[in-house]
N, C-alpha and C positions, 0 to 999 in steps of 0.2 A: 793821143792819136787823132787825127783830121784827115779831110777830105777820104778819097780812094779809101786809104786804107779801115775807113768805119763802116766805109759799104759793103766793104768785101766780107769783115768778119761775119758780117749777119747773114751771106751766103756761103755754107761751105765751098759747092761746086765753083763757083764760079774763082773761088781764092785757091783753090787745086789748082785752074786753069791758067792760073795768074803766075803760082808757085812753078809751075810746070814750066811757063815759059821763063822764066829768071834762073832755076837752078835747076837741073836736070837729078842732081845728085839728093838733095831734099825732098825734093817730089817723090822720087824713089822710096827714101828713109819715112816721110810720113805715109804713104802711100802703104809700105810693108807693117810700120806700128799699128795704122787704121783695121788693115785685114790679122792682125793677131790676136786684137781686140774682141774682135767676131767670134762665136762658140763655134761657129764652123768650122774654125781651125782650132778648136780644143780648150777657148778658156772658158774658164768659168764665171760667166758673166754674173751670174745667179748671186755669188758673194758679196756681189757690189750692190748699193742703194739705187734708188730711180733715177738719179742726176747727179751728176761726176764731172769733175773737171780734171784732165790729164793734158801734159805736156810731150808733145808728139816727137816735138826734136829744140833743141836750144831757141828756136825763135819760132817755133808755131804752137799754139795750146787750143785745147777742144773743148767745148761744153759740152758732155756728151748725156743721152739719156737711154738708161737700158731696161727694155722689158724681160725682164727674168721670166716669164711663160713663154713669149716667143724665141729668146734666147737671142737677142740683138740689141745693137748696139743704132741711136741714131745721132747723126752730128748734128747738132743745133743749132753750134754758131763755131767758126775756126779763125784762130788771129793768128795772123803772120806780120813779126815785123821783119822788114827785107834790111839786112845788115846787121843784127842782133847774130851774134855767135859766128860771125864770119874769124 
């Protein structure tokens, strides 16, 4: 991976807004996995270690880090590559 796409992975937000604007339908599907993720909607974060990496949908993956006392989930870093699993 080069250019854009190394910048983006090291901001999540900004690769949402990127995702958002390319596919309407991914946005959505990562967007839904990201808030399931969350204890707020009932999982159990607690099970998992302090650093996780998951795969959000065919072409986007999360480094994610979770504080099991707060019960959240935080993105670290999100890679999208645009045309993987089209």
């Amino acid at each position: 991976m080069k250019g854009w796409r190394v910048w983006l992975q090291e901001q999540p937000a900004q690769t949402m807004v990127e995702i958002s604007k390319a596919d309407d339908l991914l946005f959505a599907l990562v967007t839904a996995v990201l808030v399931t993720l969350d204890d707020r909607a009932g999982s159990a974060v607690d099970e998992w270690g302090e650093l996780r990496s998951a795969v959000l949908a065919p072409s986007v993956t999360a480094e994610l880090f979770v504080n099991p006392d707060e019960r959240t989930i935080d993105v670290l870093r999100l890679v999208w590559i645009p045309g993987l699993g089209d």
